[in-house]
C-alpha positions in Angstrom: 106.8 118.5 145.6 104.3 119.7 142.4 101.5 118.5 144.9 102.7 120.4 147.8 102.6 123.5 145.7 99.1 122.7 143.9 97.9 121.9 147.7 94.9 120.3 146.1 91.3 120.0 148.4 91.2 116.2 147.5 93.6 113.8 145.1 92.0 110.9 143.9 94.0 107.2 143.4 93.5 103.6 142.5 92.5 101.8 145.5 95.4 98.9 144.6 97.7 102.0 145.4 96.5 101.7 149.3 98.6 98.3 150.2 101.1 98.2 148.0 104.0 98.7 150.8 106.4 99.8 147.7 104.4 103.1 147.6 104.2 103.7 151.3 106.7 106.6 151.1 104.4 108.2 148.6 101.2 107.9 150.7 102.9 109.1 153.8 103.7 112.3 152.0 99.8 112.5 151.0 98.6 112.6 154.5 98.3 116.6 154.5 95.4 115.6 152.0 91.9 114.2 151.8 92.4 110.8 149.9 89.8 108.9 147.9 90.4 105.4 146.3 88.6 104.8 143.1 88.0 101.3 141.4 91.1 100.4 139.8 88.4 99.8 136.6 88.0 104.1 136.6 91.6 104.4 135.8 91.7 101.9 132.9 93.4 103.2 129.5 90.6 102.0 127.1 87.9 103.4 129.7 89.4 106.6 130.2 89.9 106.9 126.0 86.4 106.3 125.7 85.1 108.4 128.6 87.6 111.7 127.2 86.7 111.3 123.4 82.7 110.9 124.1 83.1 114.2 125.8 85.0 116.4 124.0 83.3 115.0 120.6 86.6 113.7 119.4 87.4 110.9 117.6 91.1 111.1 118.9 92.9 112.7 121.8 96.4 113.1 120.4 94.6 117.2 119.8 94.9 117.5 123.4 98.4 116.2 123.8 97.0 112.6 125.1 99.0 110.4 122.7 102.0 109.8 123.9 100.7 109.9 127.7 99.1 107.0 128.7 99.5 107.5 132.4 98.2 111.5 131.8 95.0 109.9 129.8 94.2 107.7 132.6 94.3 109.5 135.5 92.6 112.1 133.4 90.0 109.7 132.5 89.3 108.8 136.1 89.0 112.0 137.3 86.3 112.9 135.2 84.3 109.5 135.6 84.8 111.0 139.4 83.7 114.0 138.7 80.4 113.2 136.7 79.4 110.4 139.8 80.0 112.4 142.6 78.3 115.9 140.8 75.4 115.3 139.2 75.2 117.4 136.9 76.1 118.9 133.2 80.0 118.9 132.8 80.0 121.0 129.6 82.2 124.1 131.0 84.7 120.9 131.3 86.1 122.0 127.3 89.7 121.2 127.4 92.7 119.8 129.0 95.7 121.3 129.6 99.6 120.5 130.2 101.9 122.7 131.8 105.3 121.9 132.2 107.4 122.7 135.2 110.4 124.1 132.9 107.9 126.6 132.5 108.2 128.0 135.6 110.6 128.8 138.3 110.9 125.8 140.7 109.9 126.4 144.6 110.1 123.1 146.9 107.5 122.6 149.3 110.8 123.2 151.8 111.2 126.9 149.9 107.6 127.7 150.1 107.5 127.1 153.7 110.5 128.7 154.7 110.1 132.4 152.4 106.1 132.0 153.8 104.6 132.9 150.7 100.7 131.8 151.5 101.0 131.4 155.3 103.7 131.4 157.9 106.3 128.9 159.0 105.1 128.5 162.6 101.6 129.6 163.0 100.3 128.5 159.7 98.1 131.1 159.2 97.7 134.0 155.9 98.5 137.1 158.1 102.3 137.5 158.1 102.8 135.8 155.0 103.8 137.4 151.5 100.3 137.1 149.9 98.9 138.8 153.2 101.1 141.9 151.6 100.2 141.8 148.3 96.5 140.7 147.9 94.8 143.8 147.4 92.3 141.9 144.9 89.1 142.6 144.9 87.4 139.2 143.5 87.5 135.7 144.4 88.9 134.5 141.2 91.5 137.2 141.4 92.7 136.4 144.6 92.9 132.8 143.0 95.1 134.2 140.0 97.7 136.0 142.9 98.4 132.6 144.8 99.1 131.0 141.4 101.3 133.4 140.3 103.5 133.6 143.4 103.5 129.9 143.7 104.5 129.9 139.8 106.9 132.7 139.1 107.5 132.6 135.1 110.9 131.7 133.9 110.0 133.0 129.9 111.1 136.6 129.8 108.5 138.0 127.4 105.8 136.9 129.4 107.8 138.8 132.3 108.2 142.0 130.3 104.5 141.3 129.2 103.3 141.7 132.9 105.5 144.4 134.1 104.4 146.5 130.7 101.0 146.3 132.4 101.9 146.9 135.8 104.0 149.7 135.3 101.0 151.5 133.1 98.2 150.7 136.2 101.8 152.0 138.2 101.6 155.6 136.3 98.3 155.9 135.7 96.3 156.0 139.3 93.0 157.6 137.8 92.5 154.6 135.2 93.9 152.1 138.0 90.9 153.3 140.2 88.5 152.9 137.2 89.1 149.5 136.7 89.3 148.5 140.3 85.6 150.8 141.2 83.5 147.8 139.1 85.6 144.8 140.3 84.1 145.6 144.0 80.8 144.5 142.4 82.2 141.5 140.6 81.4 138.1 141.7 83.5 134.9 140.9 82.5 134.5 137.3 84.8 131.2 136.8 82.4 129.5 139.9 79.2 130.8 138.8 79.5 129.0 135.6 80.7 125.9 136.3 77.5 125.8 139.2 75.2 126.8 136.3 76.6 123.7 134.1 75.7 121.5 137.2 72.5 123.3 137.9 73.3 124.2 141.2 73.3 128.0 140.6 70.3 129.6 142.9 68.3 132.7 141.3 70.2 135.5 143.5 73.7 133.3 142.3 72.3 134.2 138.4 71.2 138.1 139.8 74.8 138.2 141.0 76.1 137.2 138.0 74.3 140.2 135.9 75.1 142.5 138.0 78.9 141.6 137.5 78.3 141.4 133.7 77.2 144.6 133.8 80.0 146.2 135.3 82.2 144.9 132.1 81.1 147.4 129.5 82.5 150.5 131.2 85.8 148.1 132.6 86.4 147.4 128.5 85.7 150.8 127.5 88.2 151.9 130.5 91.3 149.8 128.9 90.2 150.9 125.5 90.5 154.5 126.3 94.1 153.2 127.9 97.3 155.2 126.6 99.0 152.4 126.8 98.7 149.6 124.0 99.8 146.7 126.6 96.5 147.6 128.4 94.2 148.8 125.4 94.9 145.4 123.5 93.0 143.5 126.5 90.2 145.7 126.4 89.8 144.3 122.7 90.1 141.1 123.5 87.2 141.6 126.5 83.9 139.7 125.9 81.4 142.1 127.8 78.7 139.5 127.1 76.2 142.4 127.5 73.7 139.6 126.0 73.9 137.7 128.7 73.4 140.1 131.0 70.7 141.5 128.9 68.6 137.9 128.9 68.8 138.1 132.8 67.8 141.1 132.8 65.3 140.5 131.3 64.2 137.2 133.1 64.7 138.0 136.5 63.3 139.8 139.4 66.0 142.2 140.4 65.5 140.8 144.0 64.5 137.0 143.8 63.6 134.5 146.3 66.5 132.6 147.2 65.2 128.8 145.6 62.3 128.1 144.2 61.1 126.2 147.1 57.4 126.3 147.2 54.6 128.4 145.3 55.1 131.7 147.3 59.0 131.4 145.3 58.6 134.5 142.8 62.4 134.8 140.8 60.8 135.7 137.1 60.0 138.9 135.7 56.5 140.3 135.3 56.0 140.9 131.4 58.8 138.2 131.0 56.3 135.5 129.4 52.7 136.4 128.8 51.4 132.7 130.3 53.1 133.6 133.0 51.7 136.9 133.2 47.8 135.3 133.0 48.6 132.9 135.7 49.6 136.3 137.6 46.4 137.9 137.0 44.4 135.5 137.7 46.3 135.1 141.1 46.4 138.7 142.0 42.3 139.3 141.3 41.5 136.0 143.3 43.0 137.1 146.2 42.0 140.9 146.0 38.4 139.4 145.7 39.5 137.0 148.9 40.6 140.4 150.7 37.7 141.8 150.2 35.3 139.2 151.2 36.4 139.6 155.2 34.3 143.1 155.4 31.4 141.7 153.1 30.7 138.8 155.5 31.7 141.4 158.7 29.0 143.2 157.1 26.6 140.4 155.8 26.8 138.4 159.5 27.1 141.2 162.0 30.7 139.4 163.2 33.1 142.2 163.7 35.7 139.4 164.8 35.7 137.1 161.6 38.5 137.1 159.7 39.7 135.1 156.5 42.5 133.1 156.7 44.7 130.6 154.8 47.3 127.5 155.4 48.3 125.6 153.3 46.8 122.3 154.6 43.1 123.7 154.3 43.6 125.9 152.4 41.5 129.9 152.6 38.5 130.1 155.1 36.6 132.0 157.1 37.2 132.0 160.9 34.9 132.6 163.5 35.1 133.0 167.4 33.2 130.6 169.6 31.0 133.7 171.4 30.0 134.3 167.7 29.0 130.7 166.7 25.4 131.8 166.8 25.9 134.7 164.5 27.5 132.6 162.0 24.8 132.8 158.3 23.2 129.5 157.5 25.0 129.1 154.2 28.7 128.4 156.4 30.0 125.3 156.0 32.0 123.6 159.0 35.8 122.4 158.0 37.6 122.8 161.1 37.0 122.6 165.1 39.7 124.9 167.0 39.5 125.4 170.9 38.3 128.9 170.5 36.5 129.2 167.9 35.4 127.0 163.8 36.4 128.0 160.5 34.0 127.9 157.9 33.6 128.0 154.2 31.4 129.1 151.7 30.5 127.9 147.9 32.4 131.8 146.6 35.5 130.9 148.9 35.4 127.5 147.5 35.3 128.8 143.8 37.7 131.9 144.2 40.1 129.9 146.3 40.6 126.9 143.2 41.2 129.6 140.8 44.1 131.0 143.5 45.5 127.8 144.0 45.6 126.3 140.6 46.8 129.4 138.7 49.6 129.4 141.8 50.3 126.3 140.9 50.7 126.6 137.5 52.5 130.0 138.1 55.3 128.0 139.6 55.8 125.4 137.7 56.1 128.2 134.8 58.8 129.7 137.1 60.4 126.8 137.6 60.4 125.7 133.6 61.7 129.7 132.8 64.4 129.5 135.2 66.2 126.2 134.2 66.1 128.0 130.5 67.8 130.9 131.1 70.3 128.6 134.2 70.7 126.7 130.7 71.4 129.7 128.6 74.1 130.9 131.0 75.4 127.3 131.0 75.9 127.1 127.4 78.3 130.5 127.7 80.0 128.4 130.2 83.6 129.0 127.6 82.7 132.9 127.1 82.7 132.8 131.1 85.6 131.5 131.7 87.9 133.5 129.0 85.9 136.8 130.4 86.7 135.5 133.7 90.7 135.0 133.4 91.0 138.3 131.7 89.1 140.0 134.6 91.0 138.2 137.1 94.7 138.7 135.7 93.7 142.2 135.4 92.3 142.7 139.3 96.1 141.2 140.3 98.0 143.5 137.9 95.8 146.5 139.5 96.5 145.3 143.1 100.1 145.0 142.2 100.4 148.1 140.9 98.3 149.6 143.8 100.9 147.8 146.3 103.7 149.5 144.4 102.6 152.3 144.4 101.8 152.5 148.2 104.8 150.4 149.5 107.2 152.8 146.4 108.7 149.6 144.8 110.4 149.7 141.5 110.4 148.0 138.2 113.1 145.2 138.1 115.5 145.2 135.7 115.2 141.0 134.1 117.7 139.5 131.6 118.6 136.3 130.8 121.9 136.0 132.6 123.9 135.3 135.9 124.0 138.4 137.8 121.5 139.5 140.2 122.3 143.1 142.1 119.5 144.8 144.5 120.4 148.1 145.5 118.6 148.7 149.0 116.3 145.8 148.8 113.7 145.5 151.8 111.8 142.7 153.0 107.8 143.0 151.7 106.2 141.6 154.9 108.6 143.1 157.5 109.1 146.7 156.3 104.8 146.8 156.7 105.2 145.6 160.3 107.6 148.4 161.4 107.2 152.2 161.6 107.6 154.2 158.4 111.6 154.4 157.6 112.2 151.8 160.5 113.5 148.7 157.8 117.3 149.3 157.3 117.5 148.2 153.6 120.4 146.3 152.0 121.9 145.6 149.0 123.4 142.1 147.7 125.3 141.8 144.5 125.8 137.9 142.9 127.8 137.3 139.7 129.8 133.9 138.4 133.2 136.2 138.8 134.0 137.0 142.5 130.7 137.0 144.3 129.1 133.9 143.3 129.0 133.1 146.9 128.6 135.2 150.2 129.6 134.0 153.6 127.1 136.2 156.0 128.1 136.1 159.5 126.8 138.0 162.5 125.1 137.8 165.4 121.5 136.0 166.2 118.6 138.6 165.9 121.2 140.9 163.7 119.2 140.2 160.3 121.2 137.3 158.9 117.7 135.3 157.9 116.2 138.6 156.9 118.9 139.4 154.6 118.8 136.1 152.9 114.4 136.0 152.8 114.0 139.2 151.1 117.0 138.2 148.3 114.4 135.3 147.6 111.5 137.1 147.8 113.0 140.0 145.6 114.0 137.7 142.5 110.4 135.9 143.0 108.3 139.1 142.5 110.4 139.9 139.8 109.8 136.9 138.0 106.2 136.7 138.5 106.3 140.5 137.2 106.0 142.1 139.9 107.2 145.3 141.1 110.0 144.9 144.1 110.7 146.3 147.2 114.0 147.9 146.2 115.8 151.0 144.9 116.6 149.1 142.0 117.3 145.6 141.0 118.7 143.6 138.2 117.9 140.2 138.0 119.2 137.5 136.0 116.4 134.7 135.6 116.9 131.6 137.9 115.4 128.1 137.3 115.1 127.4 140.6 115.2 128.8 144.5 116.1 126.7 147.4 116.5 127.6 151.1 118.0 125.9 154.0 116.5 128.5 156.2 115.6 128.4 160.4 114.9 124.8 161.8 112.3 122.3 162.0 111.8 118.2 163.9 109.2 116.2 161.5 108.3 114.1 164.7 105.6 112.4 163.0 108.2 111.0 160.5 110.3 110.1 163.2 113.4 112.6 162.3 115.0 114.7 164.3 116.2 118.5 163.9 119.5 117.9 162.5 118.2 114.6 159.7 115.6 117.4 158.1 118.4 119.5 158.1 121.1 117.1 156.0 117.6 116.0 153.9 116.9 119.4 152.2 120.8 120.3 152.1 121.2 116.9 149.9 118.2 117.6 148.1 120.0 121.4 147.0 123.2 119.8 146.4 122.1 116.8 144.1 119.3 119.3 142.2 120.6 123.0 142.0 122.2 123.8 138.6 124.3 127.2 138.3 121.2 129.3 137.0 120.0 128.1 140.8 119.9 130.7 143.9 120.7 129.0 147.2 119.9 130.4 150.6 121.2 128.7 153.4 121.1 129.9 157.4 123.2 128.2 160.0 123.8 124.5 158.4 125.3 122.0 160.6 124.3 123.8 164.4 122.4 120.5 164.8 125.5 118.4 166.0 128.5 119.0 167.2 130.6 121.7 166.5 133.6 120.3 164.8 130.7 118.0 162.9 128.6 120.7 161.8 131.9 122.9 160.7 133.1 120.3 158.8 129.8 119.9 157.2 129.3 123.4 156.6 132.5 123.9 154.9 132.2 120.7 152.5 128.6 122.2 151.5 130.2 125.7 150.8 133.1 123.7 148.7 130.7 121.6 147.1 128.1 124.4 146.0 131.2 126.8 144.8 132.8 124.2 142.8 128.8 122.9 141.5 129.4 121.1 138.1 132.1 123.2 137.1 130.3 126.0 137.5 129.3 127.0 140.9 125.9 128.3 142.1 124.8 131.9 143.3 124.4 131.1 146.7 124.1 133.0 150.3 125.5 131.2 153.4 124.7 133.1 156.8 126.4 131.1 159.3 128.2 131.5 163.2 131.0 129.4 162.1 133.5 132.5 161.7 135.8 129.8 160.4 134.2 130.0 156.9 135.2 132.9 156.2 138.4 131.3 155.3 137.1 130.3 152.0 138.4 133.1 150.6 141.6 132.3 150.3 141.1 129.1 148.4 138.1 129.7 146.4 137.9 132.5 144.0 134.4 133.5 143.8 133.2 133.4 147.5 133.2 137.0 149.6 132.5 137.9 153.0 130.2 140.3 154.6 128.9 140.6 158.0 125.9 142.5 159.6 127.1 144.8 161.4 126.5 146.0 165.8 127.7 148.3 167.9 128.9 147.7 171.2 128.2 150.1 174.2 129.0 148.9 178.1 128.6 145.2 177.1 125.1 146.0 175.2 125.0 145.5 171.9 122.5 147.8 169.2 122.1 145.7 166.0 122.2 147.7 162.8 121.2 145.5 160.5 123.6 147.0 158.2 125.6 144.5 155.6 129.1 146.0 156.1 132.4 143.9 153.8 134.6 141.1 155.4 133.8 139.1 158.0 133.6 139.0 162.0 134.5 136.6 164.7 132.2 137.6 167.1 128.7 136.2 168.1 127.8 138.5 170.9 125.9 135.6 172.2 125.9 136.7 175.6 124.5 139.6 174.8 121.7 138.7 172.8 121.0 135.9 176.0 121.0 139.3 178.0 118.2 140.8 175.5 116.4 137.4 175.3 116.0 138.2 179.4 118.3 135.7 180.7 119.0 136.1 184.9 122.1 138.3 185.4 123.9 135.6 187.5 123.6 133.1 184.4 124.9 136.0 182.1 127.9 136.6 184.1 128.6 132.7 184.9 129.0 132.5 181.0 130.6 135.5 180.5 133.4 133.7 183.2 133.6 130.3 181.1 133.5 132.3 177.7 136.8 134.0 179.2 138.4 130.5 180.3 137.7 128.8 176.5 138.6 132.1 174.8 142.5 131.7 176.6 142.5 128.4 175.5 142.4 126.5 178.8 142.1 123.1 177.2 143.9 120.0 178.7 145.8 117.6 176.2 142.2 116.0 175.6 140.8 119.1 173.7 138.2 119.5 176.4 137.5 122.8 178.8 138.6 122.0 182.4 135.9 123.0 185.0 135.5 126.5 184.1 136.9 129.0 187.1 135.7 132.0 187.9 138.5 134.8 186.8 139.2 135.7 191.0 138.8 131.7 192.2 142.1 130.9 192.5 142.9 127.3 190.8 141.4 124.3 192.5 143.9 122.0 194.4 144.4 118.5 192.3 142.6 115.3 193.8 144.3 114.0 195.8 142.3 110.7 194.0 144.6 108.5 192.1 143.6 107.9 188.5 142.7 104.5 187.8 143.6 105.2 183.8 146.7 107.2 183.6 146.9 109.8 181.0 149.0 108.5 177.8 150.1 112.3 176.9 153.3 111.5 175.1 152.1 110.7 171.7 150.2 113.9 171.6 152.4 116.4 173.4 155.1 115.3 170.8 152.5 115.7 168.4 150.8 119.0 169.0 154.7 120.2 169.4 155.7 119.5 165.8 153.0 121.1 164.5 152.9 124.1 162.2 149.8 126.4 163.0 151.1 129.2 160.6 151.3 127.1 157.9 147.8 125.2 158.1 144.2 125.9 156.7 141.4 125.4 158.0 140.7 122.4 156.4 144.3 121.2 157.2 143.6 121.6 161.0 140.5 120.3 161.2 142.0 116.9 159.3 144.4 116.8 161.9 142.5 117.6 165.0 140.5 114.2 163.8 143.3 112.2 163.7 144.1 113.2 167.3 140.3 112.3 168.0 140.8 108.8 166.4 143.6 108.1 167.8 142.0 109.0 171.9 139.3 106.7 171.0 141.3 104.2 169.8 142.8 104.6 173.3 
């Protein structure tokens, strides 16, 4: 689950791992990812001990938390021999290692994060449509980064909560200094990946230019956060590294407009004035080739050729080039170097002369460039750990500003967060939706859980009333609260949660060879073996995958079993079509019904999306088959059968006869014997004696399978 939500590019394992059938469950579940198989050797204890302490100039690793974790020092061991082999360069920026800890955070299953489409959407898989789509109004790389992590780890410590909502809320009410801060960050390059390509001297000269330019913007961003009313924002300012000396050495080094690579002697990427060598070398260059210019008129002049020319390549270097109806024009003290078709190039002993003091002060020019460069890629290596801090204060602070620019625009509000069991949202909207819809167009709703008599709600309603909806933006609502995050709300309260789970829409994993109904049971066991009661559970429709009287039962025993959780129950929404769970009510204490309301006009129905109290028996199926464009014929066949079942006309077998149409009179009987006469006597007496008023739910279901068993015993 952890590596479905890291969704790493690559994940690196011991080859042994490949064939060992015991792990074949885990490998399957890797397949989403590009695997590499190291040398078992790489991920050997003493290796990796060795390898980590040379590094980090350590004589022991129990500093970084390695002592007690064998299996954490070797995999972290072979990662880095992996790392050094396969980049090729300095891994200096590499300074530390770090453990987080899941109870750190609130818990979202590779299931959740599908189904709430918080990077990208359940069906098309793609960004647009999905909850980051909404809220990534960053402006830099690294800060775009920063906003995936968050949403995929919402915070579960309060203070660190309050700590980003604090900052939030004074970007939220103050737009001018909001604006300030966000003008440089349109400049700002990825800091974090321009360092660590410095340290493995792959950063280009434009890559280094792009870097100052960013540096620079950081002066006026600090003195913007210091000039901050509000302390949550003006202590970051004094914790900002503006490494104007860095930016100051590049300056200083680099043309502002460099060739791309040094690739070849024309490269220019340094400074003129930079280094006086270098500023000889120049000289000499520059007069060389002014005298070079010049020579073309003096030998115009000197031989009467108008046509001549002086030319260079790099093979042969400069000379002087002279048509073939010319040839005899050409001054005695030419000497041949090349034969064309049209015409000879020639040199003379000045061309000769000029051009080796060109071409060796060239060369030596770029081999000066190439020497200053790798210094000052060097220099910027070795503030590789100023980078980086500068870089994660820049980039938390580009997704507090496009949070609070999101707010502002979308009019969210600050949540309300305690540590406790009650979560209320008053007129709570879905953050994706409501932007797809015309202004005012989202009906809001508001959902109130508490461990006394709402722990759990039983939502029912028709398809395509909201039922999903409903159920998404309750998750999505306690998610961008605990990631401290405005919400798309009136108001909201939120008691923290350790974990969210949903059970939400349907899904066949062909590929692992299980059907609709198997994923289905897999994530509800997975929410009823790992919930706890500080858990919120969203589940939509369980059990439609089978039978009906199967997928009741199943639905009810999951409602029991989550109400009645370790003693303690679990907050937990349960939209569902099976109108018979609304019965819950009267046995357990702390479940309540709602529905979402329609309105019916001349067998059309208008969904209102409204939550309204208690529940409904309807489904309006038919007339959402109507809107989904179903032929009229087929609508009214079903409305005829819907009529028969809805009169009970069920012979002694619990099955529909051959549904009639309401003016068909009754067909006549067979006048075919029956090979296997009925044996009705058992259950006529049975069904007689029995007490309907007096029955739950539960009761009558036990006893409609005792009829079943005893039929197919028959």
């Amino acid at each position: 689950e952890e590596i479905g939500r890291i969704e790493p590019s690559e994940v690196l394992l011991p080859r042994s791992i490949r064939n060992n059938p015991a792990l074949q469950y885990f490998r399957e579940k890797l397949t989403a990812y590009f695997l590499t198989y190291g040398q078992d050797s790489t991920f050997e204890l003493n290796r990796a001990e060795s390898l980590l302490a040379e590094h980090f100039q350590v004589h022991s690793l129990a500093g970084f938390g390695l002592a007690e974790r064998p299996e954490a020092t070797r995999a972290a061991g072979a990662l880095f021999l992996y790392l050094r082999e396969t980049q090729k360069g300095d891994l200096s920026h590499l300074r530390s290692l770090h453990f987080y800890r899941l109870s750190e955070f609130l818990t979202l299953n590779e299931s959740t994060q599908r189904h709430l489409e918080l990077t990208r959407t359940l069906y098309r898989g793609t960004r647009q449509g999905s909850l980051i789509s909404i809220l990534d109004q960053t402006l830099t790389a690294m800060g775009s980064r920063k906003l995936r992590q968050w949403i995929t780890y919402p915070l579960r410590d309060l203070d660190r909560i309050q700590e980003r909502l604090e900052r939030v809320e004074a970007l939220v009410e103050d737009p001018p200094l909001r604006q300030r801060l966000r003008a440089p960050l349109e400049r700002m390059v990825d800091l974090e990946r321009l360092g660590a390509k410095a340290c493995l001297q792959q950063a280009t000269p434009r890559d280094l230019v792009a870097l100052k330019i960013s540096l620079q913007q950081l002066p006026a961003f600090r003195e913007s956060l210091l000039q901050s009313r509000q302390e949550a924002l003006s202590a970051i300012g004094e914790s900002l590294d503006p490494l104007t000396d860095l930016a100051e050495a590049i300056q200083q080094a680099l043309l502002d407009e460099p060739a791309p690579i040094i690739r070849d002697k024309e490269s220019r990427v340094i400074r003129p004035g930079y280094h006086p060598t270098l500023d000889q070398y120049l000289q000499v260059s520059r007069e060389g080739k002014e005298w070079i210019a010049a020579l073309e008129a003096k030998e115009r002049k000197r031989s009467g050729i108008a046509s001549l020319k002086v030319g260079f390549n790099r093979v042969f270097g400069y000379y002087l080039e002279v048509s073939k109806t010319n040839l005899h024009l050409v001054p005695e003290d030419y000497q041949r170097k090349q034969t064309l078709v049209n015409g000879e190039r020639f040199l003379t002993p000045e061309l000769k002369e000029y051009e080796a003091l060109v071409l060796e002060a060239e060369e030596k020019r770029w081999q000066l460039e190439m020497q200053l460069f790798q210094e000052i890629r060097r220099r910027v290596a070795g503030e590789s750990g100023r980078l980086q801090q500068t870089a994660r204060i820049v980039s938390d602070l580009d997704v507090l500003a496009a949070l609070a620019q999101v707010a502002q625009e979308n009019h969210y509000c600050r949540p309300v967060l305690r540590y406790g069991e009650t979560i209320e949202i008053r007129e709570g909207r879905h953050p994706v939706i409501e932007k797809h819809l015309p202004a005012q167009a989202f009906v809001p709703n508001s959902i109130t859980l508490d461990n006394e008599t709402q722990q759990m709600i039983i939502i029912t309603g028709p398809n395509m009333a909201g039922k999903s909806t409903i159920l998404r933006q309750t998750a999505l609502i306690v998610l961008l609260a605990q990631m401290g995050s405005y919400v798309p709300a009136d108001s909201a309260e939120i008691g923290l949660v350790d974990q969210i789970f949903t059970r939400v829409g349907a899904s066949d994993d062909l590929s692992q060879g299980q059907s609709t109904f198997m994923v289905e049971m897999q994530e509800t066991a997975q929410i009823l073996h790992l919930a706890t009661p500080q858990s919120l559970v969203l589940l939509d429709e369980i059990g439609r995958g089978t039978s009906t009287f199967d997928g009741l039962s199943i639905a009810w025993a999951v409602a029991e079993g989550l109400h009645d959780l370790r003693g303690l129950g679990v907050k937990t929404l349960f939209a569902t079509h099976y109108h018979e769970l609304t019965d819950l009510t009267q046995t357990k204490k702390k479940v309540k019904n709602v529905h979402v309301a329609v309105k019916e006009f001349n067998n059309q129905i208008i969904f209102l999306r409204k939550l309204k109290e208690g529940g409904t028996s309807r489904s309006y199926g038919i007339q959402v088959a109507r809107l989904a464009g179903l032929p009229e014929p087929v609508i009214e066949r079903a409305r005829e059968v819907l009529e028969n079942l809805e009169k009970g006309e069920l012979d002694l077998w619990g099955v529909p006869p051959l549904a009639r149409s309401a003016h068909q009179p009754p067909d006549h009987p067979s006048a075919q014997m029956e090979i296997f006469p009925r044996r009705n006597g058992f259950l006529e007496e049975r069904l007689h004696n029995l007490s309907l008023d007096h029955m739950t739910p539960f009761q009558a279901l036990v006893t409609l399978k005792e009829l079943k068993d005893f039929i197919e015993e028959k």
